[in-house]
N, C-alpha and C positions, 0 to 999 in steps of 0.2 A: 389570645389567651383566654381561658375561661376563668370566672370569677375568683377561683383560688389560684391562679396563677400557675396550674399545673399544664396546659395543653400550650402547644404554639400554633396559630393556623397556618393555612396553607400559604397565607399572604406576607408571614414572617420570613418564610424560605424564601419567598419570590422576591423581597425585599433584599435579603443576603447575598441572593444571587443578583442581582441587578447589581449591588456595588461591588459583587467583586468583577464581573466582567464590562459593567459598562462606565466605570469610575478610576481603573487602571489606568491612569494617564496622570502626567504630571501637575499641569497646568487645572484638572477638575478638584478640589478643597471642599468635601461636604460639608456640613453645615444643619447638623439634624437636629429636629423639632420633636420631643419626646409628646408632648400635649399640647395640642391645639385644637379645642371645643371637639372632640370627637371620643365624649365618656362613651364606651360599654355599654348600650342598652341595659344586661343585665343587672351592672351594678346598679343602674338607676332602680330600676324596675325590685332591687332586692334590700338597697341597706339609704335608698335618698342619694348616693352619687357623692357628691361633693359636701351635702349638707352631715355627713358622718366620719366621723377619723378613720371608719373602716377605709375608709377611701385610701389612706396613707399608706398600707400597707400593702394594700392591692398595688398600687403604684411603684413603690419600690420593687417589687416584684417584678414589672415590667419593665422596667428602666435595667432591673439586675439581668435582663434575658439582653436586653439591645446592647448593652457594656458590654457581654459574656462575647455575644453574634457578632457586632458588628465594629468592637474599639478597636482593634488593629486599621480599620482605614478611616473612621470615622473621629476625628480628634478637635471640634468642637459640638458641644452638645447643649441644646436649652430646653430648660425643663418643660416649662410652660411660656406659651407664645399671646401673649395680649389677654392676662385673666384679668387685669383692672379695667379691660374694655367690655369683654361678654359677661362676666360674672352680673353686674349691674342690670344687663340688660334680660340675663336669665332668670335673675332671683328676686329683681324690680319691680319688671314687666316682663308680659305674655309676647314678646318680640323676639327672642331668642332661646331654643329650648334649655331648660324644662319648661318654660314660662311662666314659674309661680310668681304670684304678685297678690298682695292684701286685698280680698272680697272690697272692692266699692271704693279702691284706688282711683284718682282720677284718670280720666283721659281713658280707660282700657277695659275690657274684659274679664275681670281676672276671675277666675274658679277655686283657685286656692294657694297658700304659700302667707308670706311676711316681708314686706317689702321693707321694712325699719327692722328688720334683723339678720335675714336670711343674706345678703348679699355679706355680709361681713361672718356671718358663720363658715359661707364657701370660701369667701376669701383665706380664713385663717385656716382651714383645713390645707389649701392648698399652700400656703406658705409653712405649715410644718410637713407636708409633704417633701415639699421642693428642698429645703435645706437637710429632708433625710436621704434624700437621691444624693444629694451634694455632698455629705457625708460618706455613704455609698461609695461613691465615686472615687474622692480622694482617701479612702482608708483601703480600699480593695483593688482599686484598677490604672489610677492616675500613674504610679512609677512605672509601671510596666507599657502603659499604652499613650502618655506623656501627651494627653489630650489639656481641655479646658473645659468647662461645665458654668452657665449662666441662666439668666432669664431674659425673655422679652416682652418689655411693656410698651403699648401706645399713649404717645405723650403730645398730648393738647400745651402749645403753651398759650397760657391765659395773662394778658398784658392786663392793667388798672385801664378802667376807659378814662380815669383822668386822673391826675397827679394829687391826689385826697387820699390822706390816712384809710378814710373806710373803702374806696376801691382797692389799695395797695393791700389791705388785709382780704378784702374779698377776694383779691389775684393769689395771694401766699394760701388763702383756706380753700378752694377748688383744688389746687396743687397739692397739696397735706392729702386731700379727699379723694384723687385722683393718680397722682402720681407716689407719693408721700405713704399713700396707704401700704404700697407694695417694696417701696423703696428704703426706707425707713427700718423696717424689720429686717430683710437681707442686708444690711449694711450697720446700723445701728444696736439692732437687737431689738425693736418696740416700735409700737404703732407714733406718730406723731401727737405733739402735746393736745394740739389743736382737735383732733379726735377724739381723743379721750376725755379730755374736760367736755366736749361737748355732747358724745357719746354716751356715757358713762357706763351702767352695766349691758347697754345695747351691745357692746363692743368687747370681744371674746380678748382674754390678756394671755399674757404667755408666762411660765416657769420661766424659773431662773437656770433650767435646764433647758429648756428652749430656745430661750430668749440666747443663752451661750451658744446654740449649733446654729440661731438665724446668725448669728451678726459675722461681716464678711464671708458670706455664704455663696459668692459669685466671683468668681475669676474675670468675667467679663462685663456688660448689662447690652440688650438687643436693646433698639431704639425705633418703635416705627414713627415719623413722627413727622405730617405734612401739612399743619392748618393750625390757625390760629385764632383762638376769639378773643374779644374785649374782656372784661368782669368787671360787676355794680353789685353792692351787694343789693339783694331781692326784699324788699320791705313786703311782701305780696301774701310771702309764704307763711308769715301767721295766723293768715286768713282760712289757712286748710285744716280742714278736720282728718284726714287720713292723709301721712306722710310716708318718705320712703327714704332709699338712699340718695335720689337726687335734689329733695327737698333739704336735706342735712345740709346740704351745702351753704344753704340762706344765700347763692349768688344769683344774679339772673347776668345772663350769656347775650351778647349781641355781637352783628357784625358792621355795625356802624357807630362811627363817630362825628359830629357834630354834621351828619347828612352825608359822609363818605364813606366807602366802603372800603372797608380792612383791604380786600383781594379782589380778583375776577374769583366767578366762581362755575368751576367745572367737578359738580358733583363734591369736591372741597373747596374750601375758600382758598386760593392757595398765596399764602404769606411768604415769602423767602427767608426774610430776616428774622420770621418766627425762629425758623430750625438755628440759627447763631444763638438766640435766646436762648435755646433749648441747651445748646451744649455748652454754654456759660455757666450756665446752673447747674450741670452737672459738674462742674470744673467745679465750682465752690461749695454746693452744698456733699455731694458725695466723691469730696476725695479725689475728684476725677478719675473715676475709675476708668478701667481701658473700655472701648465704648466700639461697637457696631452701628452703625443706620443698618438696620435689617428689613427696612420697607420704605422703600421711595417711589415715588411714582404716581401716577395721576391717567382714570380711564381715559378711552374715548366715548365722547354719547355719541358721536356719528355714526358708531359701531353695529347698528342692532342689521343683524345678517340672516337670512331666511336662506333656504337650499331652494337652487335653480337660478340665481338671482348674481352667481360668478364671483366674482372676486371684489372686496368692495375698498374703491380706489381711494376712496374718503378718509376710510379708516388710516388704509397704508400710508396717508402723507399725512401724518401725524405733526404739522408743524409745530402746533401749541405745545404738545408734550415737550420736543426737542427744549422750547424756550425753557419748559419749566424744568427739566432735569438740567440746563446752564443757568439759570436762575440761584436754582436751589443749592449746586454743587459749586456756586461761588460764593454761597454765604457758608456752606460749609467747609470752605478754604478759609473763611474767615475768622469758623470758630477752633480751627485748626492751630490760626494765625496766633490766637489769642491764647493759645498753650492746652486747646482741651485732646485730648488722650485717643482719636478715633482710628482704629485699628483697620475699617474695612470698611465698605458699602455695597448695598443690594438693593437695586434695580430691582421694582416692583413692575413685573416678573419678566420673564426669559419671556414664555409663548402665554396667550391668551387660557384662561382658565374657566373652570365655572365656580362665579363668587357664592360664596356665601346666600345673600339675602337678594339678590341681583341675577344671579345664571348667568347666562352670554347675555346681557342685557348690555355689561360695562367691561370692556377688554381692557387691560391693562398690558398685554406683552406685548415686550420689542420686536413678537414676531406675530402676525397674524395668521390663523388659522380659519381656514375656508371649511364648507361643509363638507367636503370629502376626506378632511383632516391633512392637507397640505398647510405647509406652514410658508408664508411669504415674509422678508423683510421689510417692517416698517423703516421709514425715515431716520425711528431712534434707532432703531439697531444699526444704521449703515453713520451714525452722529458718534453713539458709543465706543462703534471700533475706531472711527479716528480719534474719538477723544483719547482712545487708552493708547494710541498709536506714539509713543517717547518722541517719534521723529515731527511731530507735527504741535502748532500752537493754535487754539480754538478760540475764538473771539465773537461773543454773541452779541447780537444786536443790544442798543444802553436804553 
């Protein structure tokens, strides 16, 4: 679409036509990502992107063309996919675009931007975006196409590294900071207390008109959510002359306790009992709303593959992964167990892709992909099918 949301390109059609012929089957259940970190060059380039409420409208706009195209087969929809993860890392630091960050930030380069405002001005934009899609949605199209409409955030959970009031606040205030920011508003109506006392005009507020269309603004909530740190609070950080959104936090992050480590660590730390933590907390603090895992999964670094070099057998016997998607899927029976609300899971990903910040550097698919674009079954994929096999019982190593 072009900036006023009048053209569709060619990749819209291609997209319509993919689900209507290649998604016609009973057992395929799409599952579309209306935004995920892929603004519009031109809005950036014409009004700042995310950092202007023009954005809101533009947005609606696009989400009203994919409702219009695509809600007869597509019947769960999120608006935005991990903004409590890139927004930070866009409007922070120079690490993910746009890169703006306060001239003389520590640690980074920065050219220009506000790292103690701008991450919470995108934030808020996109959260009255999202709750006007969601509006959208259920007033124009939901009786007719009897879909559902959410968000997805990535959720750290952050344990106290020891049983002391001021770690247990340092674990509750990363959480407010991190999860809480986006969670809170869609559910609540308003940013968390802990923000705002500490924030104060740093931190964009909402209308009482607003605040009415955020709260239960999600039929569902995505979860990606694979790692787990300690939290202390940071006595460090008043030492800084130019702060940001990660210094607000006042926690400092570790992966050890008294000389152990939290997890093994494969590119994430990987915790099991983090994720039961995780959906605890979503059982008590919000409601238990009905809940997705929309990203599970853990690369291979044995994976780095060059053409000429054939098929790489390393990658395909993926053991460790296997352990950690039974690891992980039985602490997630466990937070099952414990009455929380989980409707679905997705296996971080089907075939290998190119990430983000990585390329083919880190493959995450149950299916490996060779340089000629062959796809071979790794080990999870041939674990996967037996696991969903009814007729069969899976028993992982203890």
């Amino acid at each position: 679409m072009d900036h006023r949301g009048k053209e569709v390109s060619r990749m819209f059609f291609f997209t319509k036509d993919f689900l209507e012929n290649e998604f016609r089957v009973e057992w395929i259940e799409p599952h579309v990502t209306l935004y995920e970190q892929d603004l519009p060059q031109i809005l950036e380039d014409s009004y700042g992107g995310l950092l202007s409420p023009l954005f809101i409208d533009d947005f609606v706009h696009f989400a009203n063309a994919c409702f219009s195209a695509f809600g007869d087969r597509v019947k769960h929809w999120i608006t935005f996919d991990e903004g409590n993860d890139f927004i930070p890392y866009s409007y922070a630091t120079p690490l993910s675009p746009p890169g703006r960050c306060t001239i003389g930030y520590p640690f980074y380069n920065c050219t220009g931007g506000n790292s103690s405002t701008e991450p919470y001005i995108a934030a808020h934009n996109m959260l009255l975006a999202h709750a006007a899609v969601v509006d959208l949605y259920r007033n124009k199209y939901r009786a007719a196409q009897q879909g559902e409409i959410g968000m997805a955030i990535w959720f750290r959970w952050y344990e106290p590294l020891r049983n002391s009031s001021e770690d247990l606040e340092a674990a509750q205030r990363v959480t407010d900071f991190t999860v809480g920011w986006f969670l809170d508003p869609i559910v609540y109506g308003d940013y968390p207390t802990s923000m705002k006392s500490m924030l104060g005009d740093r931190l964009p507020s909402f209308t009482e008109e607003e605040s009415a269309r955020l709260r239960d603004s999600i039929d569902f909530i995505g979860l990606n959510a694979v790692t787990t740190e300690y939290a202390t609070p940071d006595d460090d950080v008043m030492n800084i002359t130019i702060t940001g959104y990660f210094e607000d936090w006042g926690v400092k992050l570790t992966h050890y306790r008294d000389g152990e480590i939290i997890g093994p660590y494969y590119g994430e730390y990987l915790v099991p009992w983090g994720l039961e933590r995780v959906l605890d907390y979503m059982r008590t603090k919000y409601n238990n709303i009905p809940t997705y895992i929309t990203q599970l999964g853990k690369h291979e670094n044995s994976c780095l593959h060059f053409p000429g070099y054939g098929l790489n057998t390393t990658s395909v016997d993926d053991v460790i992964r296997v352990e950690f998607f039974s690891e992980y899927l039985k602490s997630l029976l466990a937070g099952m167990s414990n009455g929380a609300n989980v409707r679905g899971v997705f296996a971080w990903s089907l075939i290998d892709g190119f990430e983000t910040f990585y390329g083919l550097g880190q493959r995450f698919g149950l299916y490996y992909v060779d340089e000629s674009f062959e796809r071979h079954p790794r080990l999870s994929a041939l674990w996967f099918k037996n696991m969903l096999n009814p007729n069969l019982t899976l028993v992982s190593r203890s």
